[in-house]
C-alpha positions in Angstrom: 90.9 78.2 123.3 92.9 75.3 122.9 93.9 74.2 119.5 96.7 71.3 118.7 99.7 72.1 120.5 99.1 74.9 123.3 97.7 77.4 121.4 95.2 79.9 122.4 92.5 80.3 119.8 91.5 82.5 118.2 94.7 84.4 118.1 94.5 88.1 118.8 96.4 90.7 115.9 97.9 93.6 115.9 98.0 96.7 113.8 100.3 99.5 115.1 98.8 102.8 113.7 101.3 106.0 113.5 103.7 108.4 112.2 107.5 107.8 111.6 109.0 107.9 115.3 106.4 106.9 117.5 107.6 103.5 118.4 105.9 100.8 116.7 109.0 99.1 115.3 110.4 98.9 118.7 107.2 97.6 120.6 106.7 94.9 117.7 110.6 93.8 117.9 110.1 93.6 121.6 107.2 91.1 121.2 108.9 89.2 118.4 111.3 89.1 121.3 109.7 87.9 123.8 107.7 85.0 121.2 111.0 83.9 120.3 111.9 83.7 124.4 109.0 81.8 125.0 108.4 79.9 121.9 111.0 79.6 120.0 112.0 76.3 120.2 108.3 74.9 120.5 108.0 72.2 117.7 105.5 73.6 114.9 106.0 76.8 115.9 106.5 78.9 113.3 108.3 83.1 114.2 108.4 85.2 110.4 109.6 88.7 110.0 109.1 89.7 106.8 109.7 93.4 104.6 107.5 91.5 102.3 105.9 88.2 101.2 103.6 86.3 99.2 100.9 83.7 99.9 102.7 81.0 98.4 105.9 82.6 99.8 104.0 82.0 103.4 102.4 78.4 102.9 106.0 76.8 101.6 107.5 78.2 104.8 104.7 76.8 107.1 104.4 73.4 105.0 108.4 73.0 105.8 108.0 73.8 109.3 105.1 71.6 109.8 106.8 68.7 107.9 110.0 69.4 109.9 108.1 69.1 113.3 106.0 66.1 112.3 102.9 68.2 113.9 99.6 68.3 112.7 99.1 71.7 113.4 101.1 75.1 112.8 100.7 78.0 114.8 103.3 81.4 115.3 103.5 84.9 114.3 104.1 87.4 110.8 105.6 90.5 112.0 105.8 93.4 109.2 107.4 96.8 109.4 105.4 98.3 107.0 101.6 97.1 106.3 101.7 99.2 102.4 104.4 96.4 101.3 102.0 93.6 101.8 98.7 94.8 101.0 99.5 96.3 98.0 100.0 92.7 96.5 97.7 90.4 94.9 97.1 86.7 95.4 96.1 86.0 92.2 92.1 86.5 92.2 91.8 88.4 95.2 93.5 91.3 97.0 96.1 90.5 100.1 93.8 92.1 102.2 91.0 89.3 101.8 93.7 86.6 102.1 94.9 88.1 105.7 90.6 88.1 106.6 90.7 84.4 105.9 93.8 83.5 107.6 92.6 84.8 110.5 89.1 83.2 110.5 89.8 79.9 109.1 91.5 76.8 110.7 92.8 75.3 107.0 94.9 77.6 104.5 94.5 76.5 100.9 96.2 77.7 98.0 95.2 77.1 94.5 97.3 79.9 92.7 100.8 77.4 92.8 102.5 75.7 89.8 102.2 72.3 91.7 98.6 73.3 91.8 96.4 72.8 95.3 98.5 73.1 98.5 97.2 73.1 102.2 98.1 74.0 105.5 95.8 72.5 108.3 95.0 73.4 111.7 96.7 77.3 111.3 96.8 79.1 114.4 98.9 82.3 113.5 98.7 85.5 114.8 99.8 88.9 112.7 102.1 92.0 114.0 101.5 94.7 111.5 102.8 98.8 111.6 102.1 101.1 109.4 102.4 104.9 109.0 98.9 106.8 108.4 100.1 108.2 105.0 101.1 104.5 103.4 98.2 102.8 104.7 96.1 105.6 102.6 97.7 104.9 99.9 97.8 100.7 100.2 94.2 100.4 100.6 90.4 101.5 100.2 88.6 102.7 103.2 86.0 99.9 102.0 88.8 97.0 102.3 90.3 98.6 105.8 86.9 99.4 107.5 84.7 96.5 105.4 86.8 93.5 107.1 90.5 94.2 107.7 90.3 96.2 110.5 88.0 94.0 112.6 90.6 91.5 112.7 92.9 93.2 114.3 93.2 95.1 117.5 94.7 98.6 116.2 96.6 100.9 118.5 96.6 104.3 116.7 99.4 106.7 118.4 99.5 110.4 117.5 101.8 111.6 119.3 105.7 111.3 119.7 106.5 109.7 123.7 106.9 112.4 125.8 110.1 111.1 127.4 113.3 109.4 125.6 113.2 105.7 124.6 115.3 103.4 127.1 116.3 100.2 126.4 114.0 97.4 127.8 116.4 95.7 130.5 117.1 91.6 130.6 115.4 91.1 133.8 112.2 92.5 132.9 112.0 90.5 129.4 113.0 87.3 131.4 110.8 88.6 134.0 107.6 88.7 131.4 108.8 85.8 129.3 108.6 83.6 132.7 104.7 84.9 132.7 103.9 84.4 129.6 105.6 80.6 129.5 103.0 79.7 132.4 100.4 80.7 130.5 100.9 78.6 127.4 101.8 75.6 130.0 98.7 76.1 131.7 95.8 77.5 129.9 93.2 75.0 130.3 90.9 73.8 127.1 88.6 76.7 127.6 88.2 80.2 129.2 85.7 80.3 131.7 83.6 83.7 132.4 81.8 84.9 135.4 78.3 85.1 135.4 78.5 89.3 136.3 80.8 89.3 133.4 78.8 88.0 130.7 75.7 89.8 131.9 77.9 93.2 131.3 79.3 91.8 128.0 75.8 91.6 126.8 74.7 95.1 128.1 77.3 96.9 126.8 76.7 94.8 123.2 73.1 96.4 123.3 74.3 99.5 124.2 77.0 99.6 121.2 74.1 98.2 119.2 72.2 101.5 119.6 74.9 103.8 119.4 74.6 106.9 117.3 77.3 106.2 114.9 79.3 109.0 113.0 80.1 107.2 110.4 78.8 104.1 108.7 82.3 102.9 107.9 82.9 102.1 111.5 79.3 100.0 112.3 81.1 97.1 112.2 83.1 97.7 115.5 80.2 98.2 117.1 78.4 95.2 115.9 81.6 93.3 116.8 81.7 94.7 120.4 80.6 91.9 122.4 83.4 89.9 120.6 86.0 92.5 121.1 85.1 92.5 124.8 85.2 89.1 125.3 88.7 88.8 123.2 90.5 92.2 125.5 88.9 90.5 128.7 90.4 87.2 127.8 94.4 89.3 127.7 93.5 91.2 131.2 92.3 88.1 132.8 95.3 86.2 131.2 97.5 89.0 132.2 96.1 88.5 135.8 97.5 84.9 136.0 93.7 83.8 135.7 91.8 81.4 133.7 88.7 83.3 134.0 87.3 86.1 132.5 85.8 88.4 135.7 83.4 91.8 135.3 87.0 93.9 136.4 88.1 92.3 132.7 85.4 93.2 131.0 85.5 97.2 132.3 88.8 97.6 131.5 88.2 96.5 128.1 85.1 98.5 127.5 87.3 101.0 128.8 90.6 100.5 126.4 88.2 99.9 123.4 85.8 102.7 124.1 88.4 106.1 124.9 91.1 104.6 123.9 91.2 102.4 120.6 87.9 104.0 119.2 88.2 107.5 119.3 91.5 107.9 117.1 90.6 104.3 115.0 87.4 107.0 114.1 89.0 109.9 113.3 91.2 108.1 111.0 88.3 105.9 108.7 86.9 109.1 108.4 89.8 110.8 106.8 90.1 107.4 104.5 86.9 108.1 103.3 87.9 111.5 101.8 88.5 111.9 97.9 92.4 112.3 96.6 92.2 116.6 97.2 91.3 115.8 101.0 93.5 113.1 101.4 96.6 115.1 99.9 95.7 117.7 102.4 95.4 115.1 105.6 99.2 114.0 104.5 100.2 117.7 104.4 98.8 117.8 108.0 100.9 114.8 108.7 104.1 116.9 108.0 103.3 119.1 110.7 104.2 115.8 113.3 107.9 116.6 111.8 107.2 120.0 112.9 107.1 119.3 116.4 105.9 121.9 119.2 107.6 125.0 117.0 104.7 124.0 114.1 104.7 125.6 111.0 104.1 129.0 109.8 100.9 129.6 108.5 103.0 131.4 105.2 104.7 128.1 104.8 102.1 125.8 105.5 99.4 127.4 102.6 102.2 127.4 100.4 102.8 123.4 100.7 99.0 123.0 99.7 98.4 122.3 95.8 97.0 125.4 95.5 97.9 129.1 94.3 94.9 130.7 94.9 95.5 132.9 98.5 91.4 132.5 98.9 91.7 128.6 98.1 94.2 128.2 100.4 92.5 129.1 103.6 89.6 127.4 102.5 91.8 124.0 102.8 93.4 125.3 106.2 90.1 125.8 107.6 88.7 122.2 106.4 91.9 120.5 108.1 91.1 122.8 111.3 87.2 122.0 111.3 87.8 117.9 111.5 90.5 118.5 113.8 93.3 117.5 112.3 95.5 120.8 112.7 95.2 124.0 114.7 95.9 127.4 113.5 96.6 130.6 115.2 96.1 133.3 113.2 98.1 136.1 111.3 97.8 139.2 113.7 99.1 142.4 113.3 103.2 142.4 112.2 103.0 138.7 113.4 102.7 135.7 110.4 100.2 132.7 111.8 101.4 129.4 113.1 100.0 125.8 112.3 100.6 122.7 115.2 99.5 119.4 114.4 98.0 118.9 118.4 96.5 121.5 120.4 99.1 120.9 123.3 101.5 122.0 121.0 99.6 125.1 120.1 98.9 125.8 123.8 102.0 125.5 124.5 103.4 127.8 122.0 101.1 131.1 122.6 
């Protein structure tokens, strides 16, 4: 785990999946927070927020701050608001998505696309914090690019729904109260994680089992041929979270448990929608409106009159292919009564 300073290795990313209003700006400020708490003053440590960069934008920055602490490695964070503003950039020969694969595999950054020529930043250990709404990241990238590589870097937390209560400022004492945690475990992570025998016994069965899992959708074979890696990574943060330098066979449930109902199910849904053509995909971010809609949804009049479309016949055709995959529920016109449209079926239960 240990790499240069007191960096744990590989570093685990983020990608914070979901519509305007959800929370991902405030759950990524309040780990920039609490990096800066712990870290910030940890030579070659290195805390960006960005609304945009560039590769070469990145290495100067790192090169300074590795020059400035006299330290032969670099590690930190990129936090970005809004993944569409990145990825739709190129590095020169290849796309930004490529460059973020190999900057979070490799140990040595190079860069070949500068005036000054080649310029290189060793021993890297940087972890990403990424949002994005569902209707930018469509438009940024290719389901090929997001389900061929990029995703399987990341650990993606897809939310759908608004919180249920109001937002509440996160108080001192619990920040100081998890940045006190989180200092002992960069002071005292040994060299290497140790696991349990039980543990890695279950790692491997439930490999073999994700190994022979019907799979929906082709896109998505790669998280299950990744599994065993993914279980070992989300054990690594519940057995870190523990206080522990070991990961047990509690770790590894819970983590077959968070990957398997919780991250997998929606991460699905979505790569399937990405692999739609452009007349699907402008009706998946016409479903998306219905999220501003709320628990009143839309009437069905309104709703078939947003879709590009002026054929009445045409029209439910597209309703009912956005209610067959899911992705909006209808109650129909009835007699002296117009239809309704919600985005979630609570909201439609609870509005009959």
């Amino acid at each position: 785990m240990r790499r240069g300073g007191f960096r744990l290795f590989p570093p685990t990313s983020i990608f914070l999946l979901g519509s305007s209003g959800v929370g991902k700006s405030k759950a990524l400020q309040t780990a920039r927070t609490l990096v800066r708490m712990v870290a910030g003053d940890r030579p070659g440590f290195s805390i960006l927020h960005a609304s945009s960069f560039t590769t070469r934008g990145l290495m100067d920055a790192w090169g300074r701050a590795q020059t400035d602490a006299n330290a032969g490695f670099l590690e930190g964070i990129v936090t970005v608001n809004e993944a569409s503003a990145i990825l739709t950039a190129k590095t020169g020969t290849e796309t930004m998505a490529q460059w973020i694969i190999d900057l979070l595999e490799h140990e040595n950054i190079e860069d070949w696309t500068g005036k000054s020529g080649h310029s290189i930043v060793k021993n890297v250990t940087v972890a990403l914090g990424i949002c994005s709404t569902v209707d930018y990241l469509r438009k940024s990238i290719t389901v090929d690019q997001f389900a061929g590589g990029l995703m399987h870097r990341f650990l993606i937390a897809h939310e759908t729904t608004r919180p249920d209560v109001d937002e509440k400022p996160i108080l001192n004492e619990d920040l100081n109260d998890l940045a006190q945690e989180l200092r002992s475990i960069t002071d005292e992570a040994p060299e290497y994680m140790a696991v349990a025998k039980d543990a890695e016994i279950l790692i491997a069965a439930f490999g073999r089992q994700a190994e022979r899992r019907n799979i929906s959708s082709t896109y998505l074979s790669g998280f299950w041929n990744r599994y065993s890696m993914l279980l070992a990574r989300v054990g690594t943060s519940f057995a870190l979270s523990d206080g522990l330098y070991q990961i047990e066979r509690r770790h590894v449930e819970a983590a077959d448990a968070l990957l398997r109902n919780f991250i997998y199910p929606p991460l699905e849904a979505f790569v399937i929608e990405m692999s739609y053509g452009p007349k699907q995909q402008t009706l998946f971010r016409l479903a998306d409106e219905l999220f501003l809609a709320g628990e009143k949804g839309m009437s069905e009049t309104d709703f078939k009159r947003k879709m590009p479309t002026t054929s009445g016949r045409a029209a439910q055709e597209m309703l009912d292919f956005l209610v067959s995959l899911g992705c909006v529920f209808w109650n129909p016109r009835r007699k002296g009564l117009d239809g309704r449209v919600w985005r979630f079926e609570k909201w439609k239960e609870g509005g009959n």
